[in-house]
N, C-alpha and C positions, 0 to 999 in steps of 0.2 A: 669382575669388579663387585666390592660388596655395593651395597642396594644405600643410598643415602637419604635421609631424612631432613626437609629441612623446617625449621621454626623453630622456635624456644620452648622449653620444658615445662614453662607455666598455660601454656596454653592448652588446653580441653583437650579440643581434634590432634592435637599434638599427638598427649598423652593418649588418645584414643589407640592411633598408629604405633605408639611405640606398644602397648599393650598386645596389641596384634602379633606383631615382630616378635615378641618376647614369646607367648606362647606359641608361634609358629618355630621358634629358638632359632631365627633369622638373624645372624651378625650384620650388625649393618653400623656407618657413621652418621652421625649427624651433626649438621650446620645449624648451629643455633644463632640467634639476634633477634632483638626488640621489635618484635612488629608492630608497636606504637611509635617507633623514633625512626620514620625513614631514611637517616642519614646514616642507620645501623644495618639498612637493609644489603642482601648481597646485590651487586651491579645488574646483573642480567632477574632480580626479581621482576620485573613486571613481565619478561617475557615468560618465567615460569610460572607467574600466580598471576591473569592479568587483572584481576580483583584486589589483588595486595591481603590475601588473606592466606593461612595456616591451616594445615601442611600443605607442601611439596614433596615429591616422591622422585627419587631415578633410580633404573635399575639398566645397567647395560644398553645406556644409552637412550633405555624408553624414557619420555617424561611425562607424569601426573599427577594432577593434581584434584581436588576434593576428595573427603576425608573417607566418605565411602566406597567412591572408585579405587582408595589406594588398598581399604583397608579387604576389600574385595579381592582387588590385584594379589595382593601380598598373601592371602589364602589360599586363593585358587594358583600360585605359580611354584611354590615354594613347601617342599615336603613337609610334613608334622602331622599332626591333629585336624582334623577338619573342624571350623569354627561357621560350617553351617549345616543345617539340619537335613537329613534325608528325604525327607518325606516336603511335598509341597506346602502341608498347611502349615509343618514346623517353620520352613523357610518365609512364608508368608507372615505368619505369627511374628519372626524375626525382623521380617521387614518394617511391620507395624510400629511395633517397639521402637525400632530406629527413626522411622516420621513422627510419632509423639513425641521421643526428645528432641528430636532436631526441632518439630516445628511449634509446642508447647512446653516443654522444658527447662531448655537451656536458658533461653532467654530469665523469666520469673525464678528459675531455682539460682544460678549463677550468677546473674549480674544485676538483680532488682533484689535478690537476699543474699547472699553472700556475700558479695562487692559492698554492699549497704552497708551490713550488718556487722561483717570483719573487718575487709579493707579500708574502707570511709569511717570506718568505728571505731579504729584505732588512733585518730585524730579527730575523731567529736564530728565528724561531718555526714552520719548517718541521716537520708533522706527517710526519713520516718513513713510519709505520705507515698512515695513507693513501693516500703519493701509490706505496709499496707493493703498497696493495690496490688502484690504480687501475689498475696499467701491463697488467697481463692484460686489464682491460677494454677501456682502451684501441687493445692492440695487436688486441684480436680485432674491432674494431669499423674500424680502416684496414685488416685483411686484408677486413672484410664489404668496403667501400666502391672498394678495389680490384679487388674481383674485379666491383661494378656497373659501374667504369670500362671495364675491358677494356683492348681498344686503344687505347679513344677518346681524345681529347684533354678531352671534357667529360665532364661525367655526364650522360646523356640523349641524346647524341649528338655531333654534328660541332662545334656552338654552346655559346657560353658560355649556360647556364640558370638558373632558377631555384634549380636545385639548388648549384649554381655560389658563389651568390651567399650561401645557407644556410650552405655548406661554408665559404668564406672567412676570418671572421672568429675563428672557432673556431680554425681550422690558425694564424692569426698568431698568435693567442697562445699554442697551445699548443707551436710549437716554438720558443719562447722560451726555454723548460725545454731544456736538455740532452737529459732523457730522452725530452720529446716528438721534438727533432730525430733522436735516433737511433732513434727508433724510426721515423717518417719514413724516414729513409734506408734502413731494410730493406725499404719495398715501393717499389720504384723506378718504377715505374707514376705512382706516386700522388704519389713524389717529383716527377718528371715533370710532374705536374700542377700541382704550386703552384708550380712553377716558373713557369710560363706563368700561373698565375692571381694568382698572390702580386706581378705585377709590373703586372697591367693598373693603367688610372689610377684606374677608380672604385676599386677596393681600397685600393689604397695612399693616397689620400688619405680614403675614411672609416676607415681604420683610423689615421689620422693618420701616414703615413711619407710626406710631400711628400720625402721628402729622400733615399728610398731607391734604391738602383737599379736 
């Protein structure tokens, strides 16, 4: 059986997993629906996500769910590229990178500026006094991440990674925002980096820019 994915395509972790998928060039389906409108949800979701959150994973039966168990699963079971690093300190390195945006990132880049600043902005109801209190988080959280970059081209080392794949979906949306971009722009490392990552093909097309260049 191919490997099914389930949540909707606007969602991050989503896009994290399909990312994954894509460069491991894993055929798989997925179950899309509103993870804000429970009455869109599939019937047996709560026993598959008992959090009611995105993604879910099955593969032959197996079920899993969070985003980095999947996106792990999906590497390690499944022929391609290896999307982690050799050596301990690169996979550590990569680890890093994936706890700063989970647990400093997403939050202040995605939904205290972006959500603010695009989504709420496109009808005048931009919280000002949030996406405010977000941009210090923000910026202190692309200075942590460039300083795990270095010189490298990845996080983790020489190869696009897991962490790679974590980081992505976040950076499009968030320098959607003005302020994300320019904030962006002041660590050139890092700018650097989404340059090169923001253009590969799984990227751009789970974050839906078939059309970008």
């Amino acid at each position: 059986m191919k490997p099914i994915l389930f949540g909707p395509s606007y969602s991050v972790y989503v896009r994290i997993a399909k990312i994954v998928l894509a460069e491991k060039g894993v055929d798989h389906d997925q179950v899309a629906f509103d993870v804000f409108d429970h009455n869109d949800w599939p019937a047996d979701w709560p026993q598959r996500q008992p959090f009611g959150q995105v993604p879910a994973f099955e593969h032959d039966g197996f079920r899993l769910y969070e985003t980095r168990a999947v996106t792990r699963y999906v590497d390690e079971a499944f022929a391609g590229p290896s999307l982690q690093p050799d050596s301990p300190q690169g996979r550590a390195r990569m680890e890093q990178a994936i706890s700063v945006l989970d647990g400093h990132g997403y939050r202040p880049m995605v939904w205290d500026i972006y959500v603010q600043r695009v989504s709420r902005g496109k009808t005048g109801e931009s919280d000002e006094a949030v996406i405010a209190s977000a941009l210090p988080k923000a910026e202190r959280c692309l200075a942590a991440l460039a300083e795990i970059l270095g010189d490298g081209d990845y996080f983790g080392g020489a190869g696009f990674s897991l962490a790679d794949a974590q980081a992505a979906p976040i950076f499009d949306y968030f320098v959607k925002a003005p302020e994300g971009e320019d904030l962006l722009e002041a660590q050139a490392p890092l700018a650097g980096w989404w340059a090169r990552v923001g253009g590969r093909e799984s990227v751009r097309v789970a974050c839906e820019r078939m059309g970008a260049a």
